[in-house]
VODO-355816 format. One line per field, with one value per residue (C-alpha): residue number from 1; residue in one letter; x, y, z. Coordinates in steps of 0.02 Angstrom, whole numbers, plus 32768, in hexadecimal, padded with zeros to 4 digits. Layout:
REM residues N
num: (NUM,...) .
residuo: (A,...) .
xx: (X,...) .
yy: (Y,...) .
zz: (Z,...) .
This chain:
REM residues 240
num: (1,2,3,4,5,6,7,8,9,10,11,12,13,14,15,16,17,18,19,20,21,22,23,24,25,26,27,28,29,30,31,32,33,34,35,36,37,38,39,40,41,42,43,44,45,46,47,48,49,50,51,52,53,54,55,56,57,58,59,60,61,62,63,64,65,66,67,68,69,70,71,72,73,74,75,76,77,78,79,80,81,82,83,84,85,86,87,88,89,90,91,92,93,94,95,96,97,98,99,100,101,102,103,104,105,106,107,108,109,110,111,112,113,114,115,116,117,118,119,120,121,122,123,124,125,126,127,128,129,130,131,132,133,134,135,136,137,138,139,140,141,142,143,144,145,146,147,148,149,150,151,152,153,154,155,156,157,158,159,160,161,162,163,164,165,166,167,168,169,170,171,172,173,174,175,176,177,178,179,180,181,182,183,184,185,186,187,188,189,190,191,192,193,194,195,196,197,198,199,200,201,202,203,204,205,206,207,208,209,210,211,212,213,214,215,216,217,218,219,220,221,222,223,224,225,226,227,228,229,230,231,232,233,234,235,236,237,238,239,240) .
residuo: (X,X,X,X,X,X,X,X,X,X,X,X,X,X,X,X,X,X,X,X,X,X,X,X,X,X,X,X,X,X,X,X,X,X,X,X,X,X,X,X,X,X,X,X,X,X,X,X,X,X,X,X,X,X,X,X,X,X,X,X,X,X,X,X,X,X,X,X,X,X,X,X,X,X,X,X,X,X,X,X,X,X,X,X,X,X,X,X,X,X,X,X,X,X,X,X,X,X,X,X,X,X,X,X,X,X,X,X,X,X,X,X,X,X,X,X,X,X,X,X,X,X,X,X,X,X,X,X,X,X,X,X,X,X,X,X,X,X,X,X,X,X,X,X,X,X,X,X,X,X,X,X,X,X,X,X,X,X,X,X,X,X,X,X,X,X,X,X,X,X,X,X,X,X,X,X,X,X,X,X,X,X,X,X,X,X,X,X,X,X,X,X,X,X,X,X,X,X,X,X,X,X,X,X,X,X,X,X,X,X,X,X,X,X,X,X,X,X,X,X,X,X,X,X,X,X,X,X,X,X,X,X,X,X,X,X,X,X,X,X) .
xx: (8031,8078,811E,8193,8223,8279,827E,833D,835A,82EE,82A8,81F6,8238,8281,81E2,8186,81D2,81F5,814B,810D,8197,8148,80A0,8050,7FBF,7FCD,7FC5,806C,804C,80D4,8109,8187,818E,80DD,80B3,804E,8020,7FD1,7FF3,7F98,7FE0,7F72,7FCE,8069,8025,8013,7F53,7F28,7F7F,7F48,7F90,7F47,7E91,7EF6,7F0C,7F6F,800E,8035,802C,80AA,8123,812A,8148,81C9,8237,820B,82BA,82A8,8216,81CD,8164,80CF,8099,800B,7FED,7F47,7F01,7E80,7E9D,7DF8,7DE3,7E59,7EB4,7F40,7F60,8000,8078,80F9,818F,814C,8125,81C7,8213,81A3,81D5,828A,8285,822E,82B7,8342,82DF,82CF,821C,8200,8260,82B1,8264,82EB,8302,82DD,839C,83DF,8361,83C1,8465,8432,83EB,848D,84FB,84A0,84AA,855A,856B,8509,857A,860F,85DA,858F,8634,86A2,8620,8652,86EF,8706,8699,86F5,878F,87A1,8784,880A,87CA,8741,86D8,8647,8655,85D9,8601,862E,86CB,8684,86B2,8606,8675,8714,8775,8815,8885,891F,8996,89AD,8909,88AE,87E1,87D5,8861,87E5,8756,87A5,87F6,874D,86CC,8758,875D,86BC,867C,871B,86DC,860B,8634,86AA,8618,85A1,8612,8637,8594,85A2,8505,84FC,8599,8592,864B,86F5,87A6,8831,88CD,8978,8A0D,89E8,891B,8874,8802,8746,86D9,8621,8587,8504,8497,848F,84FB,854C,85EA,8636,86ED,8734,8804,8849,88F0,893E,8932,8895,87FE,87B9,871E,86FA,8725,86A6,8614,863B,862A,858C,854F,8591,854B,84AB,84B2,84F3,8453,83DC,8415,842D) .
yy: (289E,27E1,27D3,275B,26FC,2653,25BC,25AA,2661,2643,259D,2562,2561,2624,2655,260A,262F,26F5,2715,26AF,2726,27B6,2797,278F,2760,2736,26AE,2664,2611,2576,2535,24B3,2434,2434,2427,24B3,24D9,256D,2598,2611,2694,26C0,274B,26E3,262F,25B7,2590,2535,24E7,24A9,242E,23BB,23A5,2389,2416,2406,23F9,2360,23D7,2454,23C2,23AE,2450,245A,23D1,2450,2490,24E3,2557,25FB,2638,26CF,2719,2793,27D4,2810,277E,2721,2653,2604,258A,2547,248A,2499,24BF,24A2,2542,255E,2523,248B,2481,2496,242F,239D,23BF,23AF,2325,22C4,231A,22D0,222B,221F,221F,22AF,22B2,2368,2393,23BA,23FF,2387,23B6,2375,22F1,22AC,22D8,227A,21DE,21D6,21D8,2144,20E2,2102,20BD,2036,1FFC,2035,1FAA,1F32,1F39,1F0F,1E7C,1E36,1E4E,1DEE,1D4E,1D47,1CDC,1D10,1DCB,1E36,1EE7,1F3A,1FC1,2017,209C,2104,20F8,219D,215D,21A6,2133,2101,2095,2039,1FCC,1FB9,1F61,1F93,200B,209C,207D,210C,2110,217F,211E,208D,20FF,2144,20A7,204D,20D3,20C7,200B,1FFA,2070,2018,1F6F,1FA3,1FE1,1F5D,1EE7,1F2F,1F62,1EAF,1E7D,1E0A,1E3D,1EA2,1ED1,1E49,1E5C,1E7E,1E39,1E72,1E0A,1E45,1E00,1E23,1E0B,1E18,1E9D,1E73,1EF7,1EBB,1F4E,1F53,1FAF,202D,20A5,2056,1FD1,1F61,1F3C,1E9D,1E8C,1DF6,1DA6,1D47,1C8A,1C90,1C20,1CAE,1C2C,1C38,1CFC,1D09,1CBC,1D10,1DB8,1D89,1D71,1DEB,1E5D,1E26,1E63,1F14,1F23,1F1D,1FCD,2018) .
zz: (D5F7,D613,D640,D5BC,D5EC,D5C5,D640,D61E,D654,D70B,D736,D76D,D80C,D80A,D7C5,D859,D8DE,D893,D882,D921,D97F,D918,D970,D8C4,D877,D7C2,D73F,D6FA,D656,D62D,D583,D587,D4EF,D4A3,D551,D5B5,D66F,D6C8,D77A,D7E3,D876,D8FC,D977,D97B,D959,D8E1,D8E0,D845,D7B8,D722,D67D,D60A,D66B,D717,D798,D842,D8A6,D822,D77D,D7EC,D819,D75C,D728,D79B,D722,D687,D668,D5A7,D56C,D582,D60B,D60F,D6B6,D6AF,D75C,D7BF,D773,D7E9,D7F8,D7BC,D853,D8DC,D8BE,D931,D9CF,D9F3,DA22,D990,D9E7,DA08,D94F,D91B,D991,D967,D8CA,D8FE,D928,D89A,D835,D895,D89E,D7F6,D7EC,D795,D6F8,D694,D60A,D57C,D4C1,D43E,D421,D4C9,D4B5,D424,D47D,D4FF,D48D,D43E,D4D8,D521,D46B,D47A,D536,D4F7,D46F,D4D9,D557,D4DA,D480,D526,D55C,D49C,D48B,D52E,D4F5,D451,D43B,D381,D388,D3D2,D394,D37A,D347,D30D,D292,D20E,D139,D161,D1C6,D275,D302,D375,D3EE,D3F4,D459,D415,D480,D40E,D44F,D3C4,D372,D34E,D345,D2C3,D25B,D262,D254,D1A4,D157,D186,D122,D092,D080,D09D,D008,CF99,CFBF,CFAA,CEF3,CED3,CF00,CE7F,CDF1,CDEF,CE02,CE9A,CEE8,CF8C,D00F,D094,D0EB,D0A3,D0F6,D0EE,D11F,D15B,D19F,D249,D24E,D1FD,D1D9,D1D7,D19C,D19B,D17D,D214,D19E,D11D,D18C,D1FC,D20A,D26E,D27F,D2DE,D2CE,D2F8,D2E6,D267,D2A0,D2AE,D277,D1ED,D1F3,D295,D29C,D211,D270,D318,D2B0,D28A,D332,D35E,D2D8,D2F3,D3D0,D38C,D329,D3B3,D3DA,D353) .
């Protein structure tokens, strides 16, 4: 009977090195991803592994990065031929230090994955936003929200501003202005502004979900503010 486990509960490398200690011979079956990999135990050694029509030390040093799935190990189970020869420690050493090198990359969830996807987008635009804001002699503010009033990034050089002020007053204008737009039958929403005593508000769509908000102050040139929006529109784009 095959013993069942879960890669986040004991990692390739556990397994490995338990069952090398063990002195076993067995097969360890791998499923990580859509991806699959067998490895075979010979009285304490790694003799032969095997994934996707390669078979090696290199499908091993893979393996090793394989950090969510399930595992199978069925022992007494004979290793169809030899392809490595290298003792386990130096196996998992190797593999050590590809890991640390960054040549061998983890394999995650599709849910960190997308954690992961979205934290970079929202470095991106964090440091997009700063390299902007610092070209721009019009723009003050600014920030990139959803329509649903969720705050991407911000730099908001205002003391007392709050994100998810902007965020919320943003979504709301936004959705005022849209059917305001087509009730009136002025074609699509391009940009609304909004002037106040001490500033403008510039609220121009990136696309169907997404906003972008420049503030600047009230002196100045609302034509020139207008077409730096636009370039700067146009930049944010590229990663969204």
């Amino acid at each position: 009977m095959a013993l069942r486990g879960n890669l986040h509960d004991m990692s390739v490398a556990d397994l490995i090195q338990s069952y090398c200690q063990d002195q076993k011979t067995a097969h360890l079956m791998l499923n990580s991803q859509g991806q699959q990999a067998e490895l075979y135990f010979k009285e304490g050694q790694i003799v032969h592994a095997a994934a996707n029509g390669h078979q090696g030390e290199e499908v091993v040093y893979q393996t090793l990065a394989w950090v969510e799935g399930e595992f199978s190990l069925e022992t007494g189970i004979e290793p169809p031929r030899i392809s490595i020869r290298q003792s386990w420690p130096g196996l998992l050493l190797e593999g050590a230090r590809r890991l640390d090198e960054g040549q061998l990359v983890p394999v995650q969830s599709n849910k960190e994955q997308k954690k992961m996807a979205t934290k970079k987008k929202s470095e991106l635009l964090a440091d997009m936003l700063t390299e902007l804001l610092s070209e721009s002699s019009d723009i003050e503010g600014v920030a990139v929200v959803g329509v649903d009033g969720l705050v991407y990034s911000a730099n908001l050089p205002y003391k007392g501003l709050d994100e998810t002020m902007v965020g919320g007053a943003a979504a709301a204008v936004q959705g005022l202005s849209k059917r305001s737009v087509q009730q009136l039958q002025r074609g699509n929403f391009n940009q609304t502004l909004i002037q106040g005593d001490n500033g403008n508000i510039i609220i121009h769509p990136l696309n169907s979900d997404t906003l972008f908000i420049g503030l600047t102050s009230a002196n100045v040139n609302l034509g020139m503010a207008f077409a730096e929006t636009r370039s700067i529109a146009s930049k944010l784009r590229s990663i969204l």
